[in-house]
FIDOPA-271526 format. One record per residue (C-alpha): x, y, z. Coordinates in nm, 2 decimals, decimal comma, always signed. Layout:
<nodes>
<node X="X" Y="Y" Z="Z"/>
...
</nodes>
This chain:
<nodes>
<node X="+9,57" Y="+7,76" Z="+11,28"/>
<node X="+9,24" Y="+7,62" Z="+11,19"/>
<node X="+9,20" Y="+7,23" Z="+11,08"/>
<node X="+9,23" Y="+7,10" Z="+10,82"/>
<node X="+8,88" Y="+6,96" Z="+10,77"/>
<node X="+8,79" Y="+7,32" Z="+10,80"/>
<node X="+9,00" Y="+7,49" Z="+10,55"/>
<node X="+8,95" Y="+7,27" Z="+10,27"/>
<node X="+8,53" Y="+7,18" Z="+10,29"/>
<node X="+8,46" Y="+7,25" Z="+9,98"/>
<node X="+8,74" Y="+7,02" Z="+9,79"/>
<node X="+8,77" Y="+6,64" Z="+9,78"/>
<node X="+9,15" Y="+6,68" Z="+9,83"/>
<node X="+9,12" Y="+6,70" Z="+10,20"/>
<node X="+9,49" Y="+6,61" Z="+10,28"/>
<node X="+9,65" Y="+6,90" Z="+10,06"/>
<node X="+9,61" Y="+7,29" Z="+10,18"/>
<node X="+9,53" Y="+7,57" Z="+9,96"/>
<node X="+9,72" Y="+7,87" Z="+9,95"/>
<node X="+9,64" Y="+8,23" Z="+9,80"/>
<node X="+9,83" Y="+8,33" Z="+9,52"/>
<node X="+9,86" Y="+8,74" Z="+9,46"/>
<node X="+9,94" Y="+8,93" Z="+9,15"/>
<node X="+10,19" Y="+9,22" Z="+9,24"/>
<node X="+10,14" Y="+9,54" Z="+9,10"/>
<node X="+9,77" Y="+9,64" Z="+9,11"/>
<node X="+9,68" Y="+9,40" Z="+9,38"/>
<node X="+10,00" Y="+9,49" Z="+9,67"/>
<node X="+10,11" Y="+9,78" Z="+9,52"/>
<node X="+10,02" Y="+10,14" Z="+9,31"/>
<node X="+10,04" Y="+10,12" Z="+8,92"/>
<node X="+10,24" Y="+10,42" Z="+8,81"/>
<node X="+10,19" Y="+10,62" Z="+8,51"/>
<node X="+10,50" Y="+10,70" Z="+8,35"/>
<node X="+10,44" Y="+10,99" Z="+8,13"/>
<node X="+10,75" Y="+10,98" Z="+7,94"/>
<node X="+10,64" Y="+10,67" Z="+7,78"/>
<node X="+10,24" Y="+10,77" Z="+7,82"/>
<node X="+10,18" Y="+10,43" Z="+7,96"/>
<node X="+10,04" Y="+10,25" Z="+8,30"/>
<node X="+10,30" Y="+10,02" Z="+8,38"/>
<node X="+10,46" Y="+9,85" Z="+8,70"/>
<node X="+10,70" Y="+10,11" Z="+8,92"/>
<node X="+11,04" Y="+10,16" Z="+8,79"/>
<node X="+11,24" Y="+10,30" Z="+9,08"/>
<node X="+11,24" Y="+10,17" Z="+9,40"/>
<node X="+11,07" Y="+10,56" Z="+9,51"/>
<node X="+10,78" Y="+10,46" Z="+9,31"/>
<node X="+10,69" Y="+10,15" Z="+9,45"/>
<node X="+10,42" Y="+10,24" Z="+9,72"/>
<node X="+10,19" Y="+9,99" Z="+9,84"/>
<node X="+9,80" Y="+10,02" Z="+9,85"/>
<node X="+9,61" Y="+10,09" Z="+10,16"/>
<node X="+9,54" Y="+9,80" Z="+10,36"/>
<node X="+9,73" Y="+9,56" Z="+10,19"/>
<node X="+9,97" Y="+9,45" Z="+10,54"/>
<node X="+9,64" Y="+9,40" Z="+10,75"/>
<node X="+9,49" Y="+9,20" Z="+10,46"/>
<node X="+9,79" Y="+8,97" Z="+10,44"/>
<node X="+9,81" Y="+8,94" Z="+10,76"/>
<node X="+9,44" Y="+8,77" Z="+10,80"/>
<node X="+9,53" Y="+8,54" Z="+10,56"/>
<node X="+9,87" Y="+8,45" Z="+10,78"/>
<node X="+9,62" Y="+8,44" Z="+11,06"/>
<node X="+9,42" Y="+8,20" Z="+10,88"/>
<node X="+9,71" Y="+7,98" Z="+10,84"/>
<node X="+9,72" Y="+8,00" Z="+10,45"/>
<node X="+10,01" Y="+8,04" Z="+10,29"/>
<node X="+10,04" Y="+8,36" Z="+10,09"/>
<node X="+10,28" Y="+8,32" Z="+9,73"/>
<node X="+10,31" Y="+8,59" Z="+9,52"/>
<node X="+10,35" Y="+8,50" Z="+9,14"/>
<node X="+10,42" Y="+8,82" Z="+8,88"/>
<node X="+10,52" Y="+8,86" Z="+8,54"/>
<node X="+10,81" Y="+9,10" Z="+8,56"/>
<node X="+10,97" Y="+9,19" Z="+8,24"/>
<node X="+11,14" Y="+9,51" Z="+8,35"/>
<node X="+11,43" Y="+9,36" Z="+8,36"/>
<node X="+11,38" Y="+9,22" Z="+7,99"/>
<node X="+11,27" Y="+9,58" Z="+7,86"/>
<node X="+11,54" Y="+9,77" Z="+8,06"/>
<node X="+11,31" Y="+9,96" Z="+8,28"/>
<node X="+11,49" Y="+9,83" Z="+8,59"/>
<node X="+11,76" Y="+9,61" Z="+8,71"/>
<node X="+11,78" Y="+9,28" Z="+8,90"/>
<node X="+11,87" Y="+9,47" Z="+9,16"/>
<node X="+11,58" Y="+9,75" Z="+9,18"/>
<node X="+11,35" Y="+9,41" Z="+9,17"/>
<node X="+11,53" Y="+9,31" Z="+9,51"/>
<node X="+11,47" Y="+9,64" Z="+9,61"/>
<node X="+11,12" Y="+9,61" Z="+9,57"/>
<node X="+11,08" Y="+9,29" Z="+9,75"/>
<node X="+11,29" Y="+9,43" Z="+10,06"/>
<node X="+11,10" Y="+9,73" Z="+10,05"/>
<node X="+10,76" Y="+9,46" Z="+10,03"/>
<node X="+10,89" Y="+9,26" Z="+10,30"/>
<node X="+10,98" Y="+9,56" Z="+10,55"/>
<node X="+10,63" Y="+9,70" Z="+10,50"/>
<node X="+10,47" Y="+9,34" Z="+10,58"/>
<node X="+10,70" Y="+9,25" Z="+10,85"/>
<node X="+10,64" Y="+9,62" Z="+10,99"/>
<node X="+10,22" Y="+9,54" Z="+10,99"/>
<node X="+10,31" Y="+9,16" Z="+11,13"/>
<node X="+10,27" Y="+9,02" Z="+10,81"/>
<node X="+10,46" Y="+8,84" Z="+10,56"/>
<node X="+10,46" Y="+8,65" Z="+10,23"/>
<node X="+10,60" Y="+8,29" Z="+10,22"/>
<node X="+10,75" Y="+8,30" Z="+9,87"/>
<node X="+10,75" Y="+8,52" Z="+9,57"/>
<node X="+10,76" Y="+8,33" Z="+9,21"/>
<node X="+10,89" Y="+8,60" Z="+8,94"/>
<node X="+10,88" Y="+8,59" Z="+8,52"/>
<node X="+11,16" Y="+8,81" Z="+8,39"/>
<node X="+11,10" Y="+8,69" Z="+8,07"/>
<node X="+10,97" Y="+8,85" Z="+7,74"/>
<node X="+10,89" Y="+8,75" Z="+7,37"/>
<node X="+11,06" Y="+9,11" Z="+7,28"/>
<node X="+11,32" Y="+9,12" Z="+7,54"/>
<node X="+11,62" Y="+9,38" Z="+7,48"/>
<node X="+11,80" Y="+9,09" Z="+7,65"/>
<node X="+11,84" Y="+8,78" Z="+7,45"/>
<node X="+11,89" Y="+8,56" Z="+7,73"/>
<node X="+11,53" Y="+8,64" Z="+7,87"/>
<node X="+11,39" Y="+8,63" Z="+7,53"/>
<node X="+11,12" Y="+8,37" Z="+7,53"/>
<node X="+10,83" Y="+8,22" Z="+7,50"/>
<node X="+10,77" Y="+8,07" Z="+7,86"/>
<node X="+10,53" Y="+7,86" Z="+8,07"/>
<node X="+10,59" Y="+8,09" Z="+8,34"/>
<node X="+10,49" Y="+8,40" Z="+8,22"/>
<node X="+10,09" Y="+8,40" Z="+8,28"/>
<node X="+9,83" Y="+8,27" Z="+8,14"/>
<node X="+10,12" Y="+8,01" Z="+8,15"/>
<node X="+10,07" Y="+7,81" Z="+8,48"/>
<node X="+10,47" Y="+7,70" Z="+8,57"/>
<node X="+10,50" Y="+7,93" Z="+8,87"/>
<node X="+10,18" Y="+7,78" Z="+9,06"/>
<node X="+10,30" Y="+7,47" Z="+9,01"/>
<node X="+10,63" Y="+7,51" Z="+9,13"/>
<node X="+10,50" Y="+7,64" Z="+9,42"/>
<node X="+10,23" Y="+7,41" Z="+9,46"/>
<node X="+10,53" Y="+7,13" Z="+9,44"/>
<node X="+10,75" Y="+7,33" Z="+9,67"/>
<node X="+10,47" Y="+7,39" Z="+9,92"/>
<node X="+10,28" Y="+7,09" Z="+9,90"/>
<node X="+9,94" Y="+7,26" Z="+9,83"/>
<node X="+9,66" Y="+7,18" Z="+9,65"/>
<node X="+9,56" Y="+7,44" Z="+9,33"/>
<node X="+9,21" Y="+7,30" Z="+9,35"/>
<node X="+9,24" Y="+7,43" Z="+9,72"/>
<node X="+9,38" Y="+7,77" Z="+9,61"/>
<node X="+9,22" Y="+8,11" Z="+9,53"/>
<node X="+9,40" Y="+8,31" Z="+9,27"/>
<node X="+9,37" Y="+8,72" Z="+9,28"/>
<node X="+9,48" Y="+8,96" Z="+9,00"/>
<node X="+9,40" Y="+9,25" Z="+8,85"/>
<node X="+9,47" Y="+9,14" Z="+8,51"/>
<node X="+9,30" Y="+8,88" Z="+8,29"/>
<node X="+9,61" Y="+8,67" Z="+8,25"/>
<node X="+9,57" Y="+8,65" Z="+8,63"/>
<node X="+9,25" Y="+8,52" Z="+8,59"/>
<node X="+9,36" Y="+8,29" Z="+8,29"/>
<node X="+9,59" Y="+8,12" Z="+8,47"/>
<node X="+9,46" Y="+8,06" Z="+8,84"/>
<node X="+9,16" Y="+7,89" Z="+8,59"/>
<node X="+9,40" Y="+7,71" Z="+8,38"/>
<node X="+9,58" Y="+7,54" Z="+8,71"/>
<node X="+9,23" Y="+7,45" Z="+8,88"/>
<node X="+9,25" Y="+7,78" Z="+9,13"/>
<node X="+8,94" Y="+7,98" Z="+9,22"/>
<node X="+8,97" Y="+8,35" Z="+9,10"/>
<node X="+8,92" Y="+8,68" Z="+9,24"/>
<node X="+8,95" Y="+8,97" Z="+9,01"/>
<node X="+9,06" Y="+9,32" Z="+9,13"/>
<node X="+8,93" Y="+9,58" Z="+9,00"/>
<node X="+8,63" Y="+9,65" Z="+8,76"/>
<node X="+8,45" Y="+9,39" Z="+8,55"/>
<node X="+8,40" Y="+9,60" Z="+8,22"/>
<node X="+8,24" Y="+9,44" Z="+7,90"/>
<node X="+8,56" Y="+9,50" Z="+7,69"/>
<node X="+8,72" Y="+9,17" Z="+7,93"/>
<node X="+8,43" Y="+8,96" Z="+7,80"/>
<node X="+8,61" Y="+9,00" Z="+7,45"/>
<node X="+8,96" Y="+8,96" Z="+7,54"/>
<node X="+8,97" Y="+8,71" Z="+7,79"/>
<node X="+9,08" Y="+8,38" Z="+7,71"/>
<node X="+8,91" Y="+8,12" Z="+7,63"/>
<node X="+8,57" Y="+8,33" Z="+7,60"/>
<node X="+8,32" Y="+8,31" Z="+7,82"/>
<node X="+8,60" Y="+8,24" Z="+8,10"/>
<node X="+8,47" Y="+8,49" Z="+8,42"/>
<node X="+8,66" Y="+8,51" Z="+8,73"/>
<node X="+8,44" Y="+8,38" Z="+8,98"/>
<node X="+8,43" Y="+8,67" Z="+9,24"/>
<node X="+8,52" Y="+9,03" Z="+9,20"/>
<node X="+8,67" Y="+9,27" Z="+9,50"/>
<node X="+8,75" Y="+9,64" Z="+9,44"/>
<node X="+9,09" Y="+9,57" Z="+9,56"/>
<node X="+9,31" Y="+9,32" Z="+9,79"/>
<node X="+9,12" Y="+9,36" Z="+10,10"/>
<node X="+8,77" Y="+9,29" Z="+9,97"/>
<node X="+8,94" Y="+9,01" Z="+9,79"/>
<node X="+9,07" Y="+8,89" Z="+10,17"/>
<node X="+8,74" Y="+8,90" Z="+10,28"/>
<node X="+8,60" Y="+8,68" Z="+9,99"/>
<node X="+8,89" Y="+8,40" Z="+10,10"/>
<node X="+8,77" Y="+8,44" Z="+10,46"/>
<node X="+8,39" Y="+8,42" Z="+10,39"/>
<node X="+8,45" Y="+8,09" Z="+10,21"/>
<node X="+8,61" Y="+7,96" Z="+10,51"/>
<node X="+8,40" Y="+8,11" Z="+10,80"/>
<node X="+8,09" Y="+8,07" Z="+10,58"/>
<node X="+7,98" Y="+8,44" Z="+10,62"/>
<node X="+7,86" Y="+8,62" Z="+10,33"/>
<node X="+8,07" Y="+8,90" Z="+10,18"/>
<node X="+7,92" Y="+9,18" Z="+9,98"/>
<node X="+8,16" Y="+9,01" Z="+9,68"/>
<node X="+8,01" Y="+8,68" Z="+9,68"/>
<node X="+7,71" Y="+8,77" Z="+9,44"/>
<node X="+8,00" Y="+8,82" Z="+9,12"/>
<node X="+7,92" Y="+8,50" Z="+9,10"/>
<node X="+7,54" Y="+8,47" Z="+9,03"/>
<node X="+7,58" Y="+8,77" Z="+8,83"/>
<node X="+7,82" Y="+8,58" Z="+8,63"/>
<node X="+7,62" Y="+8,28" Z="+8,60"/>
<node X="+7,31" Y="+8,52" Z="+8,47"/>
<node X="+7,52" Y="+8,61" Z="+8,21"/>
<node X="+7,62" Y="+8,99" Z="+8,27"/>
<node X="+7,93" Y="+9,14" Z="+8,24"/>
<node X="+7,86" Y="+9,44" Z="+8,48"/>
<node X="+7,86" Y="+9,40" Z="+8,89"/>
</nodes>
């Protein structure tokens, strides 16, 4: 594992880790589109819940580099009656046999089953822990003893990168940066500060800032800071 001086250069917290924080679906796994409802949406059946290429080996640097790796997902399946709470265990066993087949693992998995609309009153809410609301990173931050200033956040979605800015993470969005995100993303003029085409290039952001190697993803952020909403 490398030191602690090493992991943390660029903070002044120097005696708390970081950690990496992952979105679910659209980051580990495929997005479905479930045409009977005309929508992209997370999988619904335990069949449809595939992971995306490379996601094990990425993990698996980021175990290597001694970081702890916490996934934190709204999930309101459960609350809309797409699934059960037992399909959502399925997903994770089906997670966790896939990591542990590649040598890799996650070491927690933080999970909002609530919804303002739920079909369930008893997960009918409006929550801290669903994101852009900030409760599940800092329950883990408290449960891990990590620092969120010393933690990157990666999603696909802008309440992802919402929240990892609300609780002090660096971001990493997923995907592509289109002009519409400029509009909706909250507060305006928010921008993640790096932008992978998916988890691994994300990894490799994470392990540039460490090792202090350039990745092809580290200029999101000067084209940020010049304004543009295009990569």
């Amino acid at each position: 594992m490398p030191s602690t001086s090493r992991l943390h250069k660029w903070s002044h917290e120097e005696h708390l880790r970081g950690a990496v924080f992952l979105d679910r679906d659209g980051v580990i796994n495929k997005l479905i589109y479930h045409q009977e409802a005309g929508v992209v949406d997370s999988p619904f059946t335990v069949a449809q819940f595939q992971l995306l290429p490379r996601v094990p080996i990425a993990i698996r640097m980021l175990n290597d580099l001694g970081l702890p790796v916490i996934v934190v997902s709204n999930q309101p399946g459960i609350a809309k009656k797409h699934f059960s709470a037992r399909t959502l265990r399925d997903f994770d066993r089906k997670l966790n046999d896939a990591l542990t087949s590649a040598g890799a693992h996650v070491d927690a998995i933080y999970y909002c089953t609530h919804h303002p609309d739920s079909l369930i009153p008893r997960l009918r809410k409006r929550c801290d822990c669903r994101k852009p609301g900030i409760a599940m990173l800092k329950q883990a931050a408290k449960a891990f003893g990590i620092s969120l200033k010393n933690s990157f956040m990666i999603g696909d979605g802008l309440t992802d990168i919402e929240a990892g800015s609300r609780a002090g993470c660096r971001t990493i969005f997923v995907g592509r940066w289109k002009c519409e995100c400029c509009s909706f993303i909250r507060p305006q003029g928010l921008r993640p500060e790096f932008v992978a085409h998916n988890l691994w290039g994300a990894v490799q952001v994470v392990l540039a800032e460490y090792s202090g190697v350039p990745a092809p993803e580290r200029r999101a952020r000067k084209t940020f800071a010049a304004g543009a909403c295009k990569l």
